[in-house]
Backbone bond lengths (Angstrom), bond angles and torsions (degrees), N, CA, C in turn:
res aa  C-N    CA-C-N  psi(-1)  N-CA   C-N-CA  omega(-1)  CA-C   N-CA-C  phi
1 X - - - 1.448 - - 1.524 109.79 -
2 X 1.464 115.74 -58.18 1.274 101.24 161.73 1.522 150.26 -70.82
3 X 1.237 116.02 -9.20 1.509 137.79 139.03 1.527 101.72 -43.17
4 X 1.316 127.09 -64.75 1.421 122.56 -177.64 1.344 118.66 -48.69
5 X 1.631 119.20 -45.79 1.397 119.10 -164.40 1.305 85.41 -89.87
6 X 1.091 152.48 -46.89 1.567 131.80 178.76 1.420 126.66 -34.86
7 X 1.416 111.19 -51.89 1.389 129.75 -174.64 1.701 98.59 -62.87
8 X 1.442 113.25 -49.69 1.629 116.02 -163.54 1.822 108.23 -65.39
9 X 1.587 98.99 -30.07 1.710 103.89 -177.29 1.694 91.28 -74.06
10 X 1.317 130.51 -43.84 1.576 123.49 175.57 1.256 123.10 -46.33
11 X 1.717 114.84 -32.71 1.560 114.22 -176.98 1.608 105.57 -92.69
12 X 1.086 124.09 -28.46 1.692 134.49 177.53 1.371 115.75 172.68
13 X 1.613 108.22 119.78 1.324 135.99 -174.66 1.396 105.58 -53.55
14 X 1.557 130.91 -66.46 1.190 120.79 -174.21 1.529 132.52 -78.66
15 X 1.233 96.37 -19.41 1.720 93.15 153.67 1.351 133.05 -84.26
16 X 1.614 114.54 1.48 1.309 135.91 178.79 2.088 89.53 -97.36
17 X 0.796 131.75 -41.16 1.274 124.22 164.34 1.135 143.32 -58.11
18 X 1.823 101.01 -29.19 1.211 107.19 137.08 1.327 154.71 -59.73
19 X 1.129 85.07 -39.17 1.554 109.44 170.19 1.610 136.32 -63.11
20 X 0.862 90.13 -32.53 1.439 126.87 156.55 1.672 127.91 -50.09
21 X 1.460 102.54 -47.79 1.097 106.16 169.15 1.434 114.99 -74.11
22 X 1.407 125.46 -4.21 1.693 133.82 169.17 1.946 89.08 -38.57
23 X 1.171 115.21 -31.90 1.556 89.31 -138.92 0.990 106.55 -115.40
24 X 1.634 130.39 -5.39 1.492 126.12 153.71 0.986 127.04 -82.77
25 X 1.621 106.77 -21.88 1.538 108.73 173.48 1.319 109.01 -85.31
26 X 1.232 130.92 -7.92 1.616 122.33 163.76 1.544 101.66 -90.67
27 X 1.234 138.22 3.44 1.551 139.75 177.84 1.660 78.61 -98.49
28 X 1.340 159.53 -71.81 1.244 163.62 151.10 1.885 107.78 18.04
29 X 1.190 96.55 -78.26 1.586 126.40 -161.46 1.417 83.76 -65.18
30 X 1.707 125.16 -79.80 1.312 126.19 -173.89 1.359 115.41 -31.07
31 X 1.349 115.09 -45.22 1.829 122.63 -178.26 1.580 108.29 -52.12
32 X 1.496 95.85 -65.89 1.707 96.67 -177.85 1.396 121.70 -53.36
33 X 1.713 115.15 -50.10 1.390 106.71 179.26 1.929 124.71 -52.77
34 X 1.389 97.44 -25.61 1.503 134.19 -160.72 1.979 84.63 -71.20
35 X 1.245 113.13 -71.41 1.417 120.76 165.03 1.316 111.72 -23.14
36 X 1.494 106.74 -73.09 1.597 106.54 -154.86 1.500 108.44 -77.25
37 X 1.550 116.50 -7.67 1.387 123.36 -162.86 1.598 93.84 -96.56
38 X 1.266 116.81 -31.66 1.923 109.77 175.20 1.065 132.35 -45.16
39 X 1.051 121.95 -57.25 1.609 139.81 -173.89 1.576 103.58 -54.11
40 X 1.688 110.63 -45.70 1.541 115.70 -169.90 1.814 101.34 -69.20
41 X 1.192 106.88 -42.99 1.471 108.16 179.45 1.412 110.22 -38.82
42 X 1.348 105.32 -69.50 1.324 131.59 -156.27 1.674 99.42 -62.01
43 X 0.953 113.30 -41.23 1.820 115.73 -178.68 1.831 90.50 -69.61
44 X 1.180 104.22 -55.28 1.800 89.82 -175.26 1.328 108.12 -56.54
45 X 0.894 132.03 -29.19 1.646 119.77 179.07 1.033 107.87 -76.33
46 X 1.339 145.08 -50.17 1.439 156.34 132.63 1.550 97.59 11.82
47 X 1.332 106.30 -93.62 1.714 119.18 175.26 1.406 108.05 -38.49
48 X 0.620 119.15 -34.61 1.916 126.60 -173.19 1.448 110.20 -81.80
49 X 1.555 120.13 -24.36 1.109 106.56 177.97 1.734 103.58 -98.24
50 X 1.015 88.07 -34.50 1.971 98.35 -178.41 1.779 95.98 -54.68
51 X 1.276 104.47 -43.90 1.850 105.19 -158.04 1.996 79.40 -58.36
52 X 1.348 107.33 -75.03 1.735 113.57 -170.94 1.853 113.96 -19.64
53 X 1.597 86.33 -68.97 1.648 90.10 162.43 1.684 137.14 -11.76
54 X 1.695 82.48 -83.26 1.638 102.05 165.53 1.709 115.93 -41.09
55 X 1.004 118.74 -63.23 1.431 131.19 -172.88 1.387 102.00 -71.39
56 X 0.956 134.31 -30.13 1.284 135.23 -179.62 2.167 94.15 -63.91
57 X 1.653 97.20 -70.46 1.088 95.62 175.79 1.574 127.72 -56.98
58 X 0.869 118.27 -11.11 1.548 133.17 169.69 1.331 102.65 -67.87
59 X 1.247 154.94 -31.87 1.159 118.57 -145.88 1.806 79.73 -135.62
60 X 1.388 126.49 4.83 1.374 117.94 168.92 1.712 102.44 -88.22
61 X 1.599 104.13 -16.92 1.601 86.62 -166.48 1.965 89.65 -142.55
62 X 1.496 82.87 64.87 1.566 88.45 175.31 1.427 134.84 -79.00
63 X 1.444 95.89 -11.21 1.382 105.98 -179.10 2.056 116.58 -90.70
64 X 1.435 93.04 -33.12 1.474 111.07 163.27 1.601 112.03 -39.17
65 X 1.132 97.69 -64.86 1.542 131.38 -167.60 1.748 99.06 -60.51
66 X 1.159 121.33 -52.15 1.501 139.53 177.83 1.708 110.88 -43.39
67 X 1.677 92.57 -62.41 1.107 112.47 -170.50 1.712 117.69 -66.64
68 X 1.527 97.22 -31.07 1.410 100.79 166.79 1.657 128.42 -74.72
69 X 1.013 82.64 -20.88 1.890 99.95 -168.74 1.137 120.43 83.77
70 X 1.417 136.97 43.16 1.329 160.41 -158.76 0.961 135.84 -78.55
71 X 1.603 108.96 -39.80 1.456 128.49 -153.52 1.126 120.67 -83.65
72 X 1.238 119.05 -0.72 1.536 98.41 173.59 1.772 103.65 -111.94
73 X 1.500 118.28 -20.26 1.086 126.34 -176.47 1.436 102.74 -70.72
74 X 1.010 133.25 -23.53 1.594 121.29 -169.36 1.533 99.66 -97.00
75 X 1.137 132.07 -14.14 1.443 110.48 170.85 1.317 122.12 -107.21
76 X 1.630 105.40 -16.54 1.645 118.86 172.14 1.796 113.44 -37.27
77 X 1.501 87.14 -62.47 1.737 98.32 -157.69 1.716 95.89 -60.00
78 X 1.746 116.45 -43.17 1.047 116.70 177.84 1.434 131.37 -51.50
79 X 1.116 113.43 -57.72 1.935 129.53 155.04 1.542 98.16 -42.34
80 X 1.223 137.39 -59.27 1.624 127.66 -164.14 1.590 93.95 -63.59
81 X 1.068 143.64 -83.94 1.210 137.41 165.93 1.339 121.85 14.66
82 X 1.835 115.35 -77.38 1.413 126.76 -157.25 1.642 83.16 -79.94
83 X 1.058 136.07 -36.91 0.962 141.67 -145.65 2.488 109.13 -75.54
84 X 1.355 67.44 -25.59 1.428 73.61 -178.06 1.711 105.60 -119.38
85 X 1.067 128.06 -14.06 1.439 127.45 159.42 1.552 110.91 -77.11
86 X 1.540 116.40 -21.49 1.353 122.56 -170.83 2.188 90.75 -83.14
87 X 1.094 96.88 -54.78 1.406 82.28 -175.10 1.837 127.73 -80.01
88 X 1.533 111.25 0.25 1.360 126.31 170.87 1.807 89.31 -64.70
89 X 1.405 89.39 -81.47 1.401 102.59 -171.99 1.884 118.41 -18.89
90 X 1.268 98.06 -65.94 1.763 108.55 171.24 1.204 113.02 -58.81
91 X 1.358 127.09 -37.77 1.365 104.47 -178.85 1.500 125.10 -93.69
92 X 1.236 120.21 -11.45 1.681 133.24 156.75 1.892 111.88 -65.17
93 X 1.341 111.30 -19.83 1.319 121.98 178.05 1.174 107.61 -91.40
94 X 1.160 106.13 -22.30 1.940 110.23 -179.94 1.159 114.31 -84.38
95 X 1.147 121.62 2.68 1.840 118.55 -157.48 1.936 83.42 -115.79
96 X 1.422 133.56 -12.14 1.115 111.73 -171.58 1.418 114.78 -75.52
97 X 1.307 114.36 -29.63 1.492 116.14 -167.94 2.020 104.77 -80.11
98 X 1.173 103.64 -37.55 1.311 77.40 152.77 1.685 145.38 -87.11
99 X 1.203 106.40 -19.21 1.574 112.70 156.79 1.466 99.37 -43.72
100 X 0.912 122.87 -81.27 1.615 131.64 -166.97 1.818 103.95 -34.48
101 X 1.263 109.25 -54.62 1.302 104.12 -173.91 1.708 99.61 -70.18
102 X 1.234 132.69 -18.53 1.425 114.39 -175.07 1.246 101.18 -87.61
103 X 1.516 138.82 -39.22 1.351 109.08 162.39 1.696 137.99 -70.34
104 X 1.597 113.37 -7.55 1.081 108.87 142.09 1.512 153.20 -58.57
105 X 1.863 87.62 -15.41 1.615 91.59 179.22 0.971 120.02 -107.77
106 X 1.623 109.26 -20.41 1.568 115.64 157.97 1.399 124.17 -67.63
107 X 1.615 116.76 -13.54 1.311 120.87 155.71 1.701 128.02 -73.86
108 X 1.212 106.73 -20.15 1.533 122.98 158.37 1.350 113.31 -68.21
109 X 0.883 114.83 -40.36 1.315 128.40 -155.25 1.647 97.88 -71.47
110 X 1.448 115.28 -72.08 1.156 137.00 177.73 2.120 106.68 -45.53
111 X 1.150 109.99 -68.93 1.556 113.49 157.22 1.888 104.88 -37.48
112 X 1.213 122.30 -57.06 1.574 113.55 -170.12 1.503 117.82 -64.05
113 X 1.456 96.62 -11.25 1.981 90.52 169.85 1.681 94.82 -148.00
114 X 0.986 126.18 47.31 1.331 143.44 113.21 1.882 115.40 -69.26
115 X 1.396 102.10 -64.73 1.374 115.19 170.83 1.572 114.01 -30.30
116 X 1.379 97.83 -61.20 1.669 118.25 -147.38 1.702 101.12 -78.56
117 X 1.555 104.33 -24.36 1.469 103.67 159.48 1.809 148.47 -78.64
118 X 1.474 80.49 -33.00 2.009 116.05 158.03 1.618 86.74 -65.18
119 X 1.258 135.17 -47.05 1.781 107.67 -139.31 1.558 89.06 -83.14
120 X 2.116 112.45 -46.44 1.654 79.42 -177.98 1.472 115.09 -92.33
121 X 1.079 149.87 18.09 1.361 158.72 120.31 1.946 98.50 -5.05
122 X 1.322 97.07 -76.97 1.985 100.79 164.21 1.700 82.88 141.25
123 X 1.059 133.34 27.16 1.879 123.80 -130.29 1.889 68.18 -111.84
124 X 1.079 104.41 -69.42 1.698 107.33 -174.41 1.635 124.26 -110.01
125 X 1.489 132.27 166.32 1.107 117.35 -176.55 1.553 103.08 -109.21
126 X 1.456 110.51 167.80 1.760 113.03 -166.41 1.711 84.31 -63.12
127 X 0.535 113.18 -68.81 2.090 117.71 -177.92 1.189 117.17 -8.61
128 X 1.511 111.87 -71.45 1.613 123.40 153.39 1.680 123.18 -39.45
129 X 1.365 89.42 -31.18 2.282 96.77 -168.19 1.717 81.10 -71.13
130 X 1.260 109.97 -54.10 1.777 119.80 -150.33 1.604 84.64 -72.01
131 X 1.265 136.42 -52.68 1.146 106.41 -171.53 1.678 135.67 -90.89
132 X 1.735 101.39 0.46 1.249 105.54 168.34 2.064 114.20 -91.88
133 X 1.310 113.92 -4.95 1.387 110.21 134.94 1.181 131.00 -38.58
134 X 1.692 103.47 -73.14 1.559 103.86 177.67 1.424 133.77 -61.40
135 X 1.206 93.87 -4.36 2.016 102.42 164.94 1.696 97.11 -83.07
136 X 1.197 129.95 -42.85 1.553 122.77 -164.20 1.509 89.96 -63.04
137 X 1.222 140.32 -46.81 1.299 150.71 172.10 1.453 123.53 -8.99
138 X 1.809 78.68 -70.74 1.657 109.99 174.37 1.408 122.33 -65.01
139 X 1.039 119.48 -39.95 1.117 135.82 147.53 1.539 133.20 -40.82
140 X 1.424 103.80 -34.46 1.232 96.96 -179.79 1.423 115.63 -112.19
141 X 1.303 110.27 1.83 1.327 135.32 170.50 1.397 118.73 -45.86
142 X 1.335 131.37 -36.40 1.670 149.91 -163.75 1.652 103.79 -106.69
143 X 1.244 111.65 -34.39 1.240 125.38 177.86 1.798 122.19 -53.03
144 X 1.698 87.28 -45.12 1.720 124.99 -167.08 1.410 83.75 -79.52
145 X 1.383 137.06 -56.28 1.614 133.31 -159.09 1.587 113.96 -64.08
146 X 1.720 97.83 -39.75 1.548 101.92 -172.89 1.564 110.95 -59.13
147 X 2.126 87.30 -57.17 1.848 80.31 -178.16 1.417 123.18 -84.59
148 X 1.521 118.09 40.45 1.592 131.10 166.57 1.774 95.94 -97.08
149 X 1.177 119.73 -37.73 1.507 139.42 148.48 1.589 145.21 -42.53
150 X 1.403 93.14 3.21 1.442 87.35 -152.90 1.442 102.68 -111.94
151 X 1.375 126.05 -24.98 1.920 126.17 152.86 1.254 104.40 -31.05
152 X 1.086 108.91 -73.12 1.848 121.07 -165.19 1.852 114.26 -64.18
153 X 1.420 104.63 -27.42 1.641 98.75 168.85 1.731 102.78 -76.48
154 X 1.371 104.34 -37.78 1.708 111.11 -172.64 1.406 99.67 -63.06
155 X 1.142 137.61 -21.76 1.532 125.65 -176.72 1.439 106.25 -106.93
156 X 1.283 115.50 -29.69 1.420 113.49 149.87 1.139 152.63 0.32
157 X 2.268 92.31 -65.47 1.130 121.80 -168.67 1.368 100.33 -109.59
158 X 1.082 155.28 -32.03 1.457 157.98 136.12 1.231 113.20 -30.98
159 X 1.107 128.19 -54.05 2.238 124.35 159.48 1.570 105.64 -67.92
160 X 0.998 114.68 -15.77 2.048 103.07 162.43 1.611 107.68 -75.95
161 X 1.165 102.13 -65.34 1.912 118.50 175.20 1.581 102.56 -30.90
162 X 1.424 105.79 -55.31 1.822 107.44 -171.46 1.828 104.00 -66.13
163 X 1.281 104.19 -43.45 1.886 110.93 -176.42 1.439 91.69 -56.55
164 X 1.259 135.64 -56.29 1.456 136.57 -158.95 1.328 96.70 -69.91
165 X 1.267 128.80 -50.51 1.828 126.73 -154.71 1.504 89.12 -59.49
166 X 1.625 113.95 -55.66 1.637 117.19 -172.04 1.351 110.34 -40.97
167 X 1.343 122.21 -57.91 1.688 137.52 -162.71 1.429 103.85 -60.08
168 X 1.441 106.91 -48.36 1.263 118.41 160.96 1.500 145.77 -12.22
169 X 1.602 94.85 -63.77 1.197 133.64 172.43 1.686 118.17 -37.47
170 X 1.295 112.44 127.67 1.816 110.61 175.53 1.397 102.33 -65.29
171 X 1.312 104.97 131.17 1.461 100.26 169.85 1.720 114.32 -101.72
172 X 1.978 96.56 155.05 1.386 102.30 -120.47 1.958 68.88 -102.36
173 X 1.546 108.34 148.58 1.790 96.07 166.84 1.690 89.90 -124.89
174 X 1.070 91.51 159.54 1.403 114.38 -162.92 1.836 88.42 -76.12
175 X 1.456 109.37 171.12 1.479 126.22 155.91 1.192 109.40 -85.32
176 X 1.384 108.92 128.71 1.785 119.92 152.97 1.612 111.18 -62.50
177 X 1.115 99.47 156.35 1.342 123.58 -172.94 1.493 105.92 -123.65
């Protein structure tokens, strides 16, 4: 990446300045979605541990549960829950990788007739235009991988948060008798 932006400030400074800005404003976009996508994580794991719980306790005190007529009510409400924080979560996480690519292409975009005006200007040659594209490319290449990445770090970090809250926890000692 930095091999790339070196080379692009060598062929022209201010469209390399532009260009440039590809990458905070996709550090920008990633932040916010990253924001609004936490909370949903974190409740799905939430639900996920409560759902485990339940079922866990379900099947130590199955006959309780039987006898009451229980069973479908105690995991319903639980499943509706994960079920809809699980898919908030994914689909606010899904929208980053294309954000990212739209300010990458509107950063092409902007460089491609920036370019196209420098080239017949005489300022640069199409060679240089075509190949200081393919540095924005490269560049944006690592960018595209992370937020193809970024569900699975986001749930990641929401099942660390839940491991920690547990560890956390005062531990409880029983009463002597």
């Amino acid at each position: 990446v930095s091999l790339a932006l070196i080379m692009m400030f060598r062929i022209n400074v201010k469209m390399a300045f532009v260009a440039a800005l590809i990458i905070p404003l996709s550090f920008l976009v990633s932040k916010i979605v990253v924001n609004k996508s936490q909370g949903y994580f974190k409740a799905q794991q939430d639900a996920l541990g409560k759902l485990n719980g339940t079922v866990q306790e379900m099947f130590t005190g199955f006959n309780e549960i039987k006898l009451y007529g229980k069973e479908e009510s105690a995991i319903n409400e639980i499943n509706s829950k994960l079920q809809a924080s699980g898919f908030k979560a994914q689909f606010i996480s899904s929208t980053m990788g294309p954000l990212v690519s739209l300010v990458s292409y509107l950063g092409i975009a902007a460089i491609g007739i920036m370019g196209a005006i420098t080239a017949v200007a005489g300022r640069i040659t199409v060679g240089n235009l075509q190949a200081f594209i393919r540095y924005i490319w490269q560049i944006n290449q690592p960018l595209s991988q992370v937020t193809q990445l970024s569900s699975a770090i986001q749930s990641a970090f929401a099942a660390v948060d839940r491991v920690f809250e547990i560890l956390n926890e005062e531990e409880q000692i029983p009463d002597k008798v």
